[in-house]
FIROVEX-44089 format. One line per field, with one value per residue (C-alpha): residue in three letters; x, y, z; residue number from 1. Coordinates in steps of 0.001 Angstrom, whole numbers, plus 500000, padded with zeros to 6 digits. Example, Ala and Ser with C-alpha at 12.3 -4.5 7.8 and 13.67 -1.06 7.14 Angstrom:
BEGIN
vonu <- c(ALA / SER) $
px <- c(512300 / 513670) $
py <- c(495500 / 498940) $
pz <- c(507800 / 507140) $
fido <- c(1 / 2) $
END
This chain:
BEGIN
vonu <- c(UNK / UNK / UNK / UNK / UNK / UNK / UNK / UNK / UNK / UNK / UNK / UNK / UNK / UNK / UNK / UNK / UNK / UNK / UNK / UNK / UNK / UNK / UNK / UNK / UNK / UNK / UNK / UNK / UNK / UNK / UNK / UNK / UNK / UNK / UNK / UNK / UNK / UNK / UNK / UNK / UNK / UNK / UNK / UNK / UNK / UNK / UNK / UNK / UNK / UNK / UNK / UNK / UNK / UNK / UNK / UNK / UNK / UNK / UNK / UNK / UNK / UNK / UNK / UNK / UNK / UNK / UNK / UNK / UNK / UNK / UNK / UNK / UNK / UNK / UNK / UNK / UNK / UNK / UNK / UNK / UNK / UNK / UNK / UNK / UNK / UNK / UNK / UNK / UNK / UNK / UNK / UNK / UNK / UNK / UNK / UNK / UNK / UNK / UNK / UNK / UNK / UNK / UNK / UNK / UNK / UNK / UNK / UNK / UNK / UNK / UNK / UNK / UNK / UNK / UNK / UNK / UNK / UNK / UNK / UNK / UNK / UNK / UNK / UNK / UNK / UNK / UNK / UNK / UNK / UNK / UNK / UNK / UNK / UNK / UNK / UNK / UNK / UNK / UNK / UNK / UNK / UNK / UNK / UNK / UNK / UNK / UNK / UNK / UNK / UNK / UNK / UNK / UNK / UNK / UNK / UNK / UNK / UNK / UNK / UNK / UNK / UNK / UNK / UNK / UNK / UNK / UNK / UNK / UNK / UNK / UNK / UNK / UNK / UNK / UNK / UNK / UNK / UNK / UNK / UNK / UNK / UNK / UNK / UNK / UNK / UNK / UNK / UNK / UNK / UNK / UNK / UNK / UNK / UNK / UNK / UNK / UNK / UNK / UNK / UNK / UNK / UNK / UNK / UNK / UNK / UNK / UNK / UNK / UNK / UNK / UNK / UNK / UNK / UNK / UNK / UNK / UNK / UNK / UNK / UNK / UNK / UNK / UNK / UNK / UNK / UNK / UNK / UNK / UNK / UNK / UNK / UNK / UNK / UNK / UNK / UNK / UNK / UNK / UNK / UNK / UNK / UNK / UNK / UNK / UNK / UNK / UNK / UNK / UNK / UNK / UNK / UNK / UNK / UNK / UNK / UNK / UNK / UNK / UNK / UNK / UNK / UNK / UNK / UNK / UNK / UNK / UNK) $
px <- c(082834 / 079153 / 079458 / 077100 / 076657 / 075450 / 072015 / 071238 / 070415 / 072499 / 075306 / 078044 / 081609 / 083701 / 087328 / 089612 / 093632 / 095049 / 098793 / 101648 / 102286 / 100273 / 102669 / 099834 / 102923 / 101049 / 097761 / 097932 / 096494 / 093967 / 092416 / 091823 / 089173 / 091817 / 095285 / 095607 / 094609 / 094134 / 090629 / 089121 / 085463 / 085574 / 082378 / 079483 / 077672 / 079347 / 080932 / 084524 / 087915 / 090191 / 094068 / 096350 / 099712 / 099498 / 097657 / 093739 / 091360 / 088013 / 084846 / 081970 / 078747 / 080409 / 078554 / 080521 / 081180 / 082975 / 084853 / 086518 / 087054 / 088618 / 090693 / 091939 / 093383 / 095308 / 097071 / 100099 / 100777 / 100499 / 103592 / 102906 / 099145 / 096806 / 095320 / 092125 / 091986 / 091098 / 087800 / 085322 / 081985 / 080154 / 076512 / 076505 / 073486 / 072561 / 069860 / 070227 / 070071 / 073414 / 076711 / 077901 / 078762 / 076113 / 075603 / 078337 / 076579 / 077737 / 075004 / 075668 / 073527 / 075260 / 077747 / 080558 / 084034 / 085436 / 083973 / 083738 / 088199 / 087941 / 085398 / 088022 / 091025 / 089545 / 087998 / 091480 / 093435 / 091052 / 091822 / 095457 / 095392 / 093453 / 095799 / 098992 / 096931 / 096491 / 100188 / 101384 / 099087 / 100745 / 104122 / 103078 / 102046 / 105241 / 107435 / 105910 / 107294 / 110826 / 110092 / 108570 / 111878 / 114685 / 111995 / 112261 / 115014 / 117787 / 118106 / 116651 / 116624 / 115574 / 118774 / 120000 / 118331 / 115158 / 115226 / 116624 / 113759 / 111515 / 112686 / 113084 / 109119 / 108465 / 110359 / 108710 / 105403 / 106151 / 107651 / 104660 / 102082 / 104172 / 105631 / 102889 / 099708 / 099926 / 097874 / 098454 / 097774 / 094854 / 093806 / 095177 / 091673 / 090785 / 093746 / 091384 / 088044 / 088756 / 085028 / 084978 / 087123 / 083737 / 083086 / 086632 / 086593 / 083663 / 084872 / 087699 / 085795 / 084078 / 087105 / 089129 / 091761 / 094038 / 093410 / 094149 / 097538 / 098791 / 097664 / 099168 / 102303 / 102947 / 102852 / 105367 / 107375 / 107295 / 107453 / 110740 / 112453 / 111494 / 112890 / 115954 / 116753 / 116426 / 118837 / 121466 / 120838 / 121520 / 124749 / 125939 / 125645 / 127318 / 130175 / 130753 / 130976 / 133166 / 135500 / 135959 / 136650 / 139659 / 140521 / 140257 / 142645 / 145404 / 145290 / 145608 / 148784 / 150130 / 149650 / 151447 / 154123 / 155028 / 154903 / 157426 / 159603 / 159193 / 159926 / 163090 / 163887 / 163546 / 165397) $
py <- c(629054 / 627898 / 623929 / 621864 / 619822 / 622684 / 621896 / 618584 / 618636 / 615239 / 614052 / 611382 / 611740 / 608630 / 608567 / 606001 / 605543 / 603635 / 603694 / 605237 / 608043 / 609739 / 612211 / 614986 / 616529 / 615003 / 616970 / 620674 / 623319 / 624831 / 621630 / 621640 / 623876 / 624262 / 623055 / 623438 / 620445 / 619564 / 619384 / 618020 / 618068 / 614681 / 613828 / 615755 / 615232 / 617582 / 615096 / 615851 / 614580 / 616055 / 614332 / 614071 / 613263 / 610621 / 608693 / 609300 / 610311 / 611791 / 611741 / 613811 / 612596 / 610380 / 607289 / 604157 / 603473 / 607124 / 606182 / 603160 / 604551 / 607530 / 605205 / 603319 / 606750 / 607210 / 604117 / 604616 / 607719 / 605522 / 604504 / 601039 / 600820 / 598923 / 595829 / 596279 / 600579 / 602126 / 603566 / 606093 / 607458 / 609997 / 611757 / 615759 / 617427 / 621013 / 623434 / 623585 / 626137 / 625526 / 623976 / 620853 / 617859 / 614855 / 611510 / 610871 / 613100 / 616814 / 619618 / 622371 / 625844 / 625371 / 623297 / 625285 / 623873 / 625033 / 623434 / 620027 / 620942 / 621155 / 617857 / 616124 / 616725 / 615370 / 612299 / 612017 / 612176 / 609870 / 607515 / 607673 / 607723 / 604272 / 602830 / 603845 / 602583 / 599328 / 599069 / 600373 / 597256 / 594732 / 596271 / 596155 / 592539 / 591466 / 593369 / 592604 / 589254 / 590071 / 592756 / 590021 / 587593 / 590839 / 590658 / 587151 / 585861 / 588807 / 588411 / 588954 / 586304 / 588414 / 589590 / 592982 / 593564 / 592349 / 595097 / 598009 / 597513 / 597904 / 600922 / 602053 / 601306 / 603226 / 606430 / 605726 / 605946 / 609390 / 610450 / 609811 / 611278 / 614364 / 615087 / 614060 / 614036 / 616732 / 614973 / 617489 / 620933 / 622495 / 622500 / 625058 / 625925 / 628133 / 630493 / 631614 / 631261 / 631313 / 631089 / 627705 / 626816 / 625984 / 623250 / 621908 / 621942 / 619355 / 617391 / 616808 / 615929 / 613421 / 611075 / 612316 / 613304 / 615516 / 612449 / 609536 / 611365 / 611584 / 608692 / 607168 / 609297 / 608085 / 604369 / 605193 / 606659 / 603318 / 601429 / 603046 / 603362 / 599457 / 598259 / 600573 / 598968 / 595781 / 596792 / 597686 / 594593 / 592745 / 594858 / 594412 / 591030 / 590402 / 593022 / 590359 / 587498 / 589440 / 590312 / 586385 / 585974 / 588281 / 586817 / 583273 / 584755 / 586170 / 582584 / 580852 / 583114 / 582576 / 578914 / 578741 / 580804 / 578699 / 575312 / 576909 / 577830 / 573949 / 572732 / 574987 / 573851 / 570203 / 570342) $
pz <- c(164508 / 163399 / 162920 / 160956 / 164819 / 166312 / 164643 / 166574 / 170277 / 171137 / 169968 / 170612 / 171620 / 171174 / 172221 / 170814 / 171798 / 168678 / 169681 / 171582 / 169062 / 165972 / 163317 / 163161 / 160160 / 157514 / 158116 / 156223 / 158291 / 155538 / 155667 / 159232 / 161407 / 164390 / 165003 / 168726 / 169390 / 165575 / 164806 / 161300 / 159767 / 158733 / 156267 / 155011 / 158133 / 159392 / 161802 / 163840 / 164814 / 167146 / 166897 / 169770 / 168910 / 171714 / 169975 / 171132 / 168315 / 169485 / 167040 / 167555 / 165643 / 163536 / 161728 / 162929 / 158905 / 158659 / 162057 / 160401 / 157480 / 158744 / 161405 / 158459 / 157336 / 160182 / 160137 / 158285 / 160841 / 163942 / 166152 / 167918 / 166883 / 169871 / 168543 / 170423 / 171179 / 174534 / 174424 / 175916 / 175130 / 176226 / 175943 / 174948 / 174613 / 173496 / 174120 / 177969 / 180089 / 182194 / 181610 / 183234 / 183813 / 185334 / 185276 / 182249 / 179984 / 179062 / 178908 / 176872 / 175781 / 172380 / 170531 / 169686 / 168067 / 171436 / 173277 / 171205 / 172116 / 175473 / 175877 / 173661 / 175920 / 178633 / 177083 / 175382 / 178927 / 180555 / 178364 / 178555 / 182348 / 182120 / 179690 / 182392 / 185528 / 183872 / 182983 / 186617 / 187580 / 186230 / 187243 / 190911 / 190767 / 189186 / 191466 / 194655 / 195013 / 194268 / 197616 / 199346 / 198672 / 199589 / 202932 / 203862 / 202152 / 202279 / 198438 / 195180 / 192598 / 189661 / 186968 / 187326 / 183515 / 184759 / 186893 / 185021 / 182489 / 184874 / 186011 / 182071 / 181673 / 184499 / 183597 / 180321 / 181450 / 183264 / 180288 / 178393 / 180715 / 181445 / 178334 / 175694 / 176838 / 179274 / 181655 / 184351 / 182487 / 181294 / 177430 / 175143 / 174487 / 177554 / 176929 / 174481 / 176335 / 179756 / 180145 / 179595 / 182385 / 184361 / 181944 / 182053 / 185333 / 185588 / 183306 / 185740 / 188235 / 186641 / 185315 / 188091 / 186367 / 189103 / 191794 / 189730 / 188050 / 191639 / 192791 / 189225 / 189864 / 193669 / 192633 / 189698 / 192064 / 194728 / 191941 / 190513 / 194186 / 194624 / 191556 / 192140 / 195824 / 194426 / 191395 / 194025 / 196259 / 193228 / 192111 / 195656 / 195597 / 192074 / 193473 / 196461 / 193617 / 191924 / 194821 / 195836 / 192582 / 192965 / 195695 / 194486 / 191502 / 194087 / 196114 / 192722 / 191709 / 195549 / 195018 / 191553 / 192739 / 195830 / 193663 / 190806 / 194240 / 195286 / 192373 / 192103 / 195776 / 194881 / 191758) $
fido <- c(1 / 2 / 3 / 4 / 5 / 6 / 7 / 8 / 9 / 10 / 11 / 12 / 13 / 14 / 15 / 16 / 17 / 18 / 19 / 20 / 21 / 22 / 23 / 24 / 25 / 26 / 27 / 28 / 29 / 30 / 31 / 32 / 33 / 34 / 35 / 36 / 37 / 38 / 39 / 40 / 41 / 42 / 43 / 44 / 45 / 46 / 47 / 48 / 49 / 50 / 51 / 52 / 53 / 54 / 55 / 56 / 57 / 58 / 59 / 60 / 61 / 62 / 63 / 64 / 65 / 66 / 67 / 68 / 69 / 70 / 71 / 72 / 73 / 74 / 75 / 76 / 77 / 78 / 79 / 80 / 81 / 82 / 83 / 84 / 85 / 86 / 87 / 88 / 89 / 90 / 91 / 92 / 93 / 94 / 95 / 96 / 97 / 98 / 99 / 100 / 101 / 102 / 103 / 104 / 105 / 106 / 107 / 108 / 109 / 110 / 111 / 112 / 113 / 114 / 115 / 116 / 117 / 118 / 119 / 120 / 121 / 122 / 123 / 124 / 125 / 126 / 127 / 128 / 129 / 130 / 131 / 132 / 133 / 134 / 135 / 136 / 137 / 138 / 139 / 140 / 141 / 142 / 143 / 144 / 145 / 146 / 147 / 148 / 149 / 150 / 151 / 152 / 153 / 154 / 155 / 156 / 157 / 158 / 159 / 160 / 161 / 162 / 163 / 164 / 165 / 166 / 167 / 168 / 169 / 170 / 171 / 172 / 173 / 174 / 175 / 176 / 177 / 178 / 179 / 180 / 181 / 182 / 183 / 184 / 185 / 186 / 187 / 188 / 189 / 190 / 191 / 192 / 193 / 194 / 195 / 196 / 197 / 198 / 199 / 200 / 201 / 202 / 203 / 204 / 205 / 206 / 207 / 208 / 209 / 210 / 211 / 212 / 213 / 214 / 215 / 216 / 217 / 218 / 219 / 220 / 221 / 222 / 223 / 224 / 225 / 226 / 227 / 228 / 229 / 230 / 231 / 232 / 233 / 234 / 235 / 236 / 237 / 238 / 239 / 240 / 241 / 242 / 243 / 244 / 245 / 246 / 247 / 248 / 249 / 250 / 251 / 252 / 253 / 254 / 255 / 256 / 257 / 258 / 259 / 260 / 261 / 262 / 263 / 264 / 265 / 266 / 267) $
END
């Protein structure tokens, strides 16, 4: 498809992650230039938007007044918009001779709305990956005292609920990067141009985006197992309240029952 962008030699991509969820339902496909992902022409420019519906936008060549504007759009379809967005930028420029990736900037031959696709996913899922290592951060510095304690101390001071919902924003986080974003399979894109899968691939390699998901996905996985153990140490421990307790109960009832007989006896 001939795009008014493929008449400039460089041009701006700018990624933006404005919430946990966007409803792409609202969009009608004859206005849009491709649905998979769901790409827009977004002012007379000539500048684009391609929507993921986990929440990254990416512009390409788009004034900064169009990109609020057109942000502002978007609001009422956002689930848990960020106060302050994620964001990435990135260099592309046309007219070369090869296709790569170097030095953060993207060299094309020509722009093509294919390729504008398959530099969007990856901007998109670079972004997402940074939001989730940040996250998995703070989890690991909050959790690594309660392993420290169950290490020195035999216990865990932290309530079983404490704990659980750690565990829930972990399996949350998998959830998202797995079943939204797709983090660990290629763009739709290059079922139709397989050609491109040279350019895809270097975009990989720059963010990283295969090392840090398994590096992301190994400290979910620690993360989960830790907060399980101390879940259990902590169920354990309320079982053993719980079962002197009952036994407190059954030495009441034994005491009861041998003053009623002393009192019958004494009467």
């Amino acid at each position: 498809m001939e795009l008014k962008l493929n008449t400039r030699q460089d041009l701006k991509a700018r990624a933006l992650l404005l919430g946990d969820r966007l409803d792409l339902k609202s969009f009608k496909i004859a206005d849009c230039l491709a649905t998979t992902p769901l790409t827009l022409e977004i002012d007379s420019e000539g500048g684009i938007a391609v929507l993921f519906r986990y929440g990254v936008v990416v512009l390409f060549g788009v004034p900064i007044v169009d990109e609020v504007r057109f942000i502002d759009t978007l609001k009422t379809l956002l689930t848990n918009p960020s106060s302050s967005p994620e964001t990435e930028e990135m260099e592309i420029h046309s007219g070369r001779n090869s296709i790569g990736v170097q030095s953060g900037a993207v060299s094309l031959d020509t722009i093509t709305l294919e390729k504008l696709q398959i530099i969007a996913d990856a901007l998109s899922k670079n972004l997402v990956l940074t939001l989730y290592e940040n996250k998995v951060a703070g989890e690991f510095d909050k959790i690594e005292p309660l392993a420290q304690e169950l290490a020195l101390h035999g216990r865990v001071s932290a309530g079983a609920k404490n704990l659980l919902s750690k565990i829930g924003h972990m399996l949350l986080i998998q959830h998202r990067m797995v079943g939204r974003a797709e983090i660990g399979d290629k763009p739709e894109t290059l079922w139709n141009f397989p050609h491109l899968g040279g350019l895809y691939a270097s975009l990989e390699d720059e963010f990283e985006l295969q090392e840090r998901q398994s590096a992301l996905n190994r400290k979910l996985g620690l993360i989960s197992d830790t907060a399980q153990t101390l879940a259990d140490v902590w169920d354990n421990k309320q079982l053993h309240k719980l079962e002197w307790y009952v036994i407190g109960l059954i030495l009441f009832e034994i005491i009861l029952s041998l003053h009623d007989r002393l009192g019958k006896f004494l009467n």
